[in-house]
C-alpha positions in Angstrom: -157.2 20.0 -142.3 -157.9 17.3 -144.7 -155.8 14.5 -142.8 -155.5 16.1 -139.6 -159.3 15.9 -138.5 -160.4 13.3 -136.3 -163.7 13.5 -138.8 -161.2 12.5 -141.6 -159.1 9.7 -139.4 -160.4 7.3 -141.9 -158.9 8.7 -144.9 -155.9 9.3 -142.9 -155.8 5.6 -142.5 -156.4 4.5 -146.3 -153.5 6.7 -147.0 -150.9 5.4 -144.0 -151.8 2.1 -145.3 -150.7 2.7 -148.9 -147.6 4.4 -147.8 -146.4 2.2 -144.6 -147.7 -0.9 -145.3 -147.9 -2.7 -141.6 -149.2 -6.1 -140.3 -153.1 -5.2 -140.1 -152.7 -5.2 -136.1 -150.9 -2.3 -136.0 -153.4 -0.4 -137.9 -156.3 -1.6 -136.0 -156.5 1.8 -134.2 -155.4 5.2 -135.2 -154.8 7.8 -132.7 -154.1 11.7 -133.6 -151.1 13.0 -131.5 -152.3 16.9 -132.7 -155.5 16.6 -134.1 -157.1 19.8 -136.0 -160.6 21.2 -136.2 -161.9 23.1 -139.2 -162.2 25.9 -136.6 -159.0 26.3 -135.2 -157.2 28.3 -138.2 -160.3 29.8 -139.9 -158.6 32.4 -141.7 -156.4 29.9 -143.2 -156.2 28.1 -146.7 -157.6 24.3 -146.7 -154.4 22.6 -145.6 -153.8 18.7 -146.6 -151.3 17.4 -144.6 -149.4 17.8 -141.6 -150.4 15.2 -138.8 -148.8 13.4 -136.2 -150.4 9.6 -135.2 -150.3 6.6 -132.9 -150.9 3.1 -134.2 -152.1 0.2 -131.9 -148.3 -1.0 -131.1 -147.5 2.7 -130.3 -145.6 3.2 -133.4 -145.4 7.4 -133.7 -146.3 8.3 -137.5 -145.4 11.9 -138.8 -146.8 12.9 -142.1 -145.8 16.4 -143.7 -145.3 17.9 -146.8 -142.7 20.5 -148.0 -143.0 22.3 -151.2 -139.7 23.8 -151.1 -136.3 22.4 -150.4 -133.4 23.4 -148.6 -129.8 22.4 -148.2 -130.3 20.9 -144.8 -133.0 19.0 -145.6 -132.1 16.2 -144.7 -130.1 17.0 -141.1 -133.5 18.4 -140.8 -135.4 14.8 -141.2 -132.9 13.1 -139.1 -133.1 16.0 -135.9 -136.8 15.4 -136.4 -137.4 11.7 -136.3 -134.5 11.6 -133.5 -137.1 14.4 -131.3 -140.0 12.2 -132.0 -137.7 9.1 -130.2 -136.3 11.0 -127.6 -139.7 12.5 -126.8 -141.2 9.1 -125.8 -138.7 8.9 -123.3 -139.2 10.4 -119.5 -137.0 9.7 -116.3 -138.5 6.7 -115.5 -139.2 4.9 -118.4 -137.0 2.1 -119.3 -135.4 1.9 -122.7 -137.5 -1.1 -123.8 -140.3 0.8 -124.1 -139.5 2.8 -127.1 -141.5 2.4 -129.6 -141.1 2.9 -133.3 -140.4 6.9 -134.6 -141.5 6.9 -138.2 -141.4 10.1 -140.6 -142.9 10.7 -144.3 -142.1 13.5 -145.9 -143.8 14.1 -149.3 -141.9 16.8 -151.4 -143.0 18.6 -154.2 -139.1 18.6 -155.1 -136.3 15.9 -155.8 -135.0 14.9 -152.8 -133.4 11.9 -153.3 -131.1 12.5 -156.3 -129.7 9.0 -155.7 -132.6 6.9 -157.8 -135.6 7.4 -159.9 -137.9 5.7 -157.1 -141.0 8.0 -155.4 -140.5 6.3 -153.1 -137.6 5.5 -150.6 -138.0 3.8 -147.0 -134.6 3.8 -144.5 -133.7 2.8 -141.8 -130.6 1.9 -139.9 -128.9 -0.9 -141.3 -125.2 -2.6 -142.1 -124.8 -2.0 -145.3 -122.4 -4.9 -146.0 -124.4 -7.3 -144.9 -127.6 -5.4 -145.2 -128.5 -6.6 -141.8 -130.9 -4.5 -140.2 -129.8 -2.7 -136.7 -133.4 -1.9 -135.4 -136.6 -0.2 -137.2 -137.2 2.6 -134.1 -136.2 5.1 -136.9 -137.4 5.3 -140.3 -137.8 7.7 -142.8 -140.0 7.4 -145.7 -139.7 10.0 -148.4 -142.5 10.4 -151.4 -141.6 12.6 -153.9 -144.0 14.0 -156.8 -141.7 15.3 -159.5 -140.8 11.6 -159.7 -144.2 10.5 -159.7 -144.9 8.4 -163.7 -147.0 9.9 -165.6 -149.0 6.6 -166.3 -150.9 5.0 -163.3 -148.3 2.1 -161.9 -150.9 0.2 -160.6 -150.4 0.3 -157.0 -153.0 2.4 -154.4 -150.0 5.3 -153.5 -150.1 6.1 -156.8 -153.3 7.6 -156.5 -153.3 8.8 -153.9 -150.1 11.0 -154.8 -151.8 11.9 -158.0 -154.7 13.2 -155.2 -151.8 15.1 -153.8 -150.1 16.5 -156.5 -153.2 17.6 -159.6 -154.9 20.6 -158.8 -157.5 19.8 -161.6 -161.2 19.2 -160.8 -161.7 16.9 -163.7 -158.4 15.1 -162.8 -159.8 14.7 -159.1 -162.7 12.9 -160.6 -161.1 10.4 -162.8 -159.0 9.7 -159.7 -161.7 9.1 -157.6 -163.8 6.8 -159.4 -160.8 4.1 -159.2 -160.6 4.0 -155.6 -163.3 4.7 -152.7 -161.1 6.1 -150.0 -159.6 8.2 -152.8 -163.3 9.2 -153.8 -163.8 9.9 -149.7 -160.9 12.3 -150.0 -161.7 13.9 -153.5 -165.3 14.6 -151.8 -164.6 15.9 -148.3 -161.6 18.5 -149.8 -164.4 20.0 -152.3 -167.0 20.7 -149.4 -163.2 21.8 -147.1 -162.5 24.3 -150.2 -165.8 25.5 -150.7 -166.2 26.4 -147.0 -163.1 28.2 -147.2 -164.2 30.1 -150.1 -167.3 31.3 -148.4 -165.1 32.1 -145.3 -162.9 34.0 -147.3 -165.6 36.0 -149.3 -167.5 37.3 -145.8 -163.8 38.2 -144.1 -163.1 40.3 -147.1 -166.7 41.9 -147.6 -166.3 42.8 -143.3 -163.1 44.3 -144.2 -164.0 45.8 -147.1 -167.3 47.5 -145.4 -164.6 48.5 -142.4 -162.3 50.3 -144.9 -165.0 52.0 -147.2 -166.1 54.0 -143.6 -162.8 54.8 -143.0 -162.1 56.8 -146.2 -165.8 58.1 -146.2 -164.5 59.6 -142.7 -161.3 60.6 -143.9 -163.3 62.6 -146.9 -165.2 64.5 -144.4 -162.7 65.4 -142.1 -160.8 66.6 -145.2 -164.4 68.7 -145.8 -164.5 70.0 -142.7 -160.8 71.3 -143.0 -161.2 73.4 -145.7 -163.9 75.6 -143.3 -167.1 75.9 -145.5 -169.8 73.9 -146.2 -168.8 73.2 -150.1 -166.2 71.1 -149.1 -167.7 69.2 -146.4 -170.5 68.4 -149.1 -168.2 68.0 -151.7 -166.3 65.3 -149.1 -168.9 63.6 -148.4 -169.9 62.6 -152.2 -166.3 62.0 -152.6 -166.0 60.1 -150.0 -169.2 57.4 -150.9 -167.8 57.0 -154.1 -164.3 56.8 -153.4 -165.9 54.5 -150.8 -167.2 52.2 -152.7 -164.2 51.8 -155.5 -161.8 51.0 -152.6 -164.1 48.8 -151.0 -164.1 46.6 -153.6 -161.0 47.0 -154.7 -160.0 46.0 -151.0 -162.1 42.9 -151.3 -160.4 42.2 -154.6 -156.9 42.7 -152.9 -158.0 39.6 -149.9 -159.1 37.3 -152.7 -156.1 37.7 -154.9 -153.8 36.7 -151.7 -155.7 34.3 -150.7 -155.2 32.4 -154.5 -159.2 33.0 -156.1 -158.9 32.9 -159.8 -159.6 36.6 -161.8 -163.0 35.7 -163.3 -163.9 34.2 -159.5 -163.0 38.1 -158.3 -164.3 39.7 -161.4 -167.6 38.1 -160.9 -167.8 39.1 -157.3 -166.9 42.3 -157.2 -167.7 43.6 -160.3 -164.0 45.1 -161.2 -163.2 44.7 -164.6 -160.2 42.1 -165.5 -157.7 44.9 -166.0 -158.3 46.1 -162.5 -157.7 42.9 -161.1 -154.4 42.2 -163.3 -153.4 45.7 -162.3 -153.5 44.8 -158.8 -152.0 41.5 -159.1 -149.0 43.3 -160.3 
């Protein structure tokens, strides 16, 4: 988790603040409501964003991102933001204590069809006289297909470029222009090469796991036949065989878990065709 780690709170914070820009009180302290370790989901990918924090007033910030809409996307928002109200609330607390229920959804879809904005803050309000009812629910939404292509100039722009390029030399430009951006361009590289490692020793265990199981399956197959011929003849079979699937099984766990073909090619030794042909 790239947000979600206490170790990270502080680029959590550089981000809230270009997002939900608050009177600097009420960012004083952070607080994770359901913090992450790097260790808790270690067969996972890296994962960016999906956090839940507590500012110094109380205000309750929820940060997720969807990649895929939905036609109740929005009911969705609304049940969600309501929960994280009603949730504050136990027998005995009075009413008055309710603090602030805030939700920002990043997309990588249109949302908001309405307008050309990325960004979109509600809350309830009279829309006659625009007179705002209270600000315990808000929902901010930040959507990247809307992002401009040129930089805008403010600091969410960059860091919703962060979000949205998947290009190395993209996350470097990016980075020299703001620090905390830099901070988070930095820490997700040494996140994503961990997880590469992490991923390359889970598949080479499994791998190793499934070459003995058909080297044991070749045997037994030798050993049915009655007559020592095929028992040696399963047993070569079987270490070659052996090693083809092993690889081809480590070339199987990479591919799902999003390695590039020259990445697998150069770790397994497949050729490119056997990779394709697995792909497919």
């Amino acid at each position: 988790m790239l947000f979600g780690s206490p170790r990270n709170i502080d680029i959590l914070l550089a981000f809230l603040k270009a997002a939900l820009p608050l009177p600097d009180d009420d960012y004083a302290e952070l607080t994770l409501l359901n913090p992450f370790s790097e260790n808790d989901y270690p067969g996972e990918k890296v994962a960016i964003l999906d956090v839940r924090a507590k500012t110094t007033t109380g205000r309750i910030i929820n940060v997720e991102i969807q990649m895929k809409n939905h036609a109740a996307m929005r009911e969705r928002i609304v049940y969600y933001v309501a929960r994280m109200a009603t949730g504050q609330m136990s027998e005995a607390a009075p009413y008055a204590t309710l603090k602030p229920s805030v939700c920002i959804l990043i997309t990588d879809f249109t949302l908001v069809t309405e307008n050309d904005r990325y960004h979109n803050r509600y809350r309830l309000y009279d829309p006659k006289t625009a007179s705002e009812f209270t600000d315990l629910i808000e929902i901010n939404t930040l959507e990247l297909p809307k992002l401009p292509k040129a930089e805008d100039g403010s600091i969410l722009w960059l860091w919703l470029e962060f979000l949205k390029t998947r290009n190395k030399e993209e996350m470097d430009v990016l980075a020299q222009k703001n620090p905390e951006v830099k901070k988070a361009v930095l820490r997700l590289a040494e996140l994503s090469a961990d997880e590469k490692a992490r991923m390359l020793h889970e598949a080479r265990l499994m791998a190793e796991m499934d070459a003995i199981a058909y080297r044991e399956d070749a045997v037994r197959e030798g050993h049915a036949k009655g007559h020592m011929e095929g028992l040696v003849e399963g047993r070569v079979e079987g270490r070659v065989e052996g090693r083809v699937e092993a690889r081809l099984a480590v070339a199987r766990r990479l591919i799902e878990r999003g390695m590039s073909v020259d990445e697998i090619v150069a770790l397994t030794e497949l050729s490119q065709a056997d990779i394709i042909a697995l792909m497919h």
